[in-house]
C-alpha positions as CSV (number, residue, x, y, z in Angstrom):
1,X,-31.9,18.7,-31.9
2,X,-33.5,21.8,-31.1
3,X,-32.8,23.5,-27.9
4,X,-35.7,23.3,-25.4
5,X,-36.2,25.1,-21.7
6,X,-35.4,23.4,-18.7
7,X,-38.9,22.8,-18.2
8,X,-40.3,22.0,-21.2
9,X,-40.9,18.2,-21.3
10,X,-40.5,17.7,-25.4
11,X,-36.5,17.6,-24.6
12,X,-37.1,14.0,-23.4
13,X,-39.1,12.9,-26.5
14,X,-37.1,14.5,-29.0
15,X,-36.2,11.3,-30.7
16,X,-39.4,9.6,-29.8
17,X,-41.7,8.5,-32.9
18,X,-45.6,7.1,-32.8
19,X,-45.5,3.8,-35.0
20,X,-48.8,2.2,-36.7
21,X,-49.1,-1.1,-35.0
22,X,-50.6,-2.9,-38.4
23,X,-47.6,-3.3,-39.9
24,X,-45.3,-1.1,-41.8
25,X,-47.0,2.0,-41.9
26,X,-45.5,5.1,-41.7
27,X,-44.0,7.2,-38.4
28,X,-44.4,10.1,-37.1
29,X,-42.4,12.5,-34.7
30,X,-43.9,12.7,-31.4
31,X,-42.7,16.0,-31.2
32,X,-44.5,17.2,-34.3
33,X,-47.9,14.9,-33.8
34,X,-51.3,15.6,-31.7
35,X,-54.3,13.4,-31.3
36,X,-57.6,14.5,-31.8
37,X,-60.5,12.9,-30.0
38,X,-64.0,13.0,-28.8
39,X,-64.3,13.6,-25.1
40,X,-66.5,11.1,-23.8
41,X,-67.5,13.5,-21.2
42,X,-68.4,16.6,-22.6
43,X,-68.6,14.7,-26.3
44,X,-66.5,18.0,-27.3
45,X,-63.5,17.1,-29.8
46,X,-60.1,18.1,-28.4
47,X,-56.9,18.2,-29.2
48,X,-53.5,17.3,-27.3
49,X,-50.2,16.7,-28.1
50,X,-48.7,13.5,-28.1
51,X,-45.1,14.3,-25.9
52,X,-47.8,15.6,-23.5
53,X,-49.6,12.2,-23.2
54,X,-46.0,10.7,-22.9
55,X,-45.3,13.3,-19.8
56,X,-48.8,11.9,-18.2
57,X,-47.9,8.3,-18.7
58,X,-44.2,8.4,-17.5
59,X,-45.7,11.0,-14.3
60,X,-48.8,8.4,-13.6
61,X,-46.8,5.2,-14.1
62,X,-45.2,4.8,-10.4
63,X,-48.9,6.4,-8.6
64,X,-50.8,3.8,-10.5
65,X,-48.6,1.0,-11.0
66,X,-51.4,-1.5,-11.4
67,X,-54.3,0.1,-13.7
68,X,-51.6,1.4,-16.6
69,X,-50.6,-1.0,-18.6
């Protein structure tokens, strides 16, 4: 494991991985993965990692207990 700061939230998803949900495809380290996508908004492509959409959904989850899901 390597050693992260006290703030930085990819300590808590070290051993977390992103599965394909259509069976048996390969996985990936959370830690090591991003998702690219086209904002809706602005329809400009971005880019974020995926242990920071983890830290949204665990910090959202008890606000907005009904809409996530």
């Amino acid at each position: 494991m390597v050693e992260y700061s006290s703030h930085d939230w990819r300590k808590n998803t070290d051993d977390a991985i992103v599965k394909d949900n259509s069976g048996g495809g390969p996985t990936m380290k959370v830690n090591e993965s991003s998702v690219i996508f086209t904002n809706p908004k602005t329809l400009k492509q971005e880019q974020v990692d995926v242990s920071r959409l983890v830290r949204v959904f665990v910090n959202n989850r008890d606000d907005l207990k009904r809409s996530v899901k």
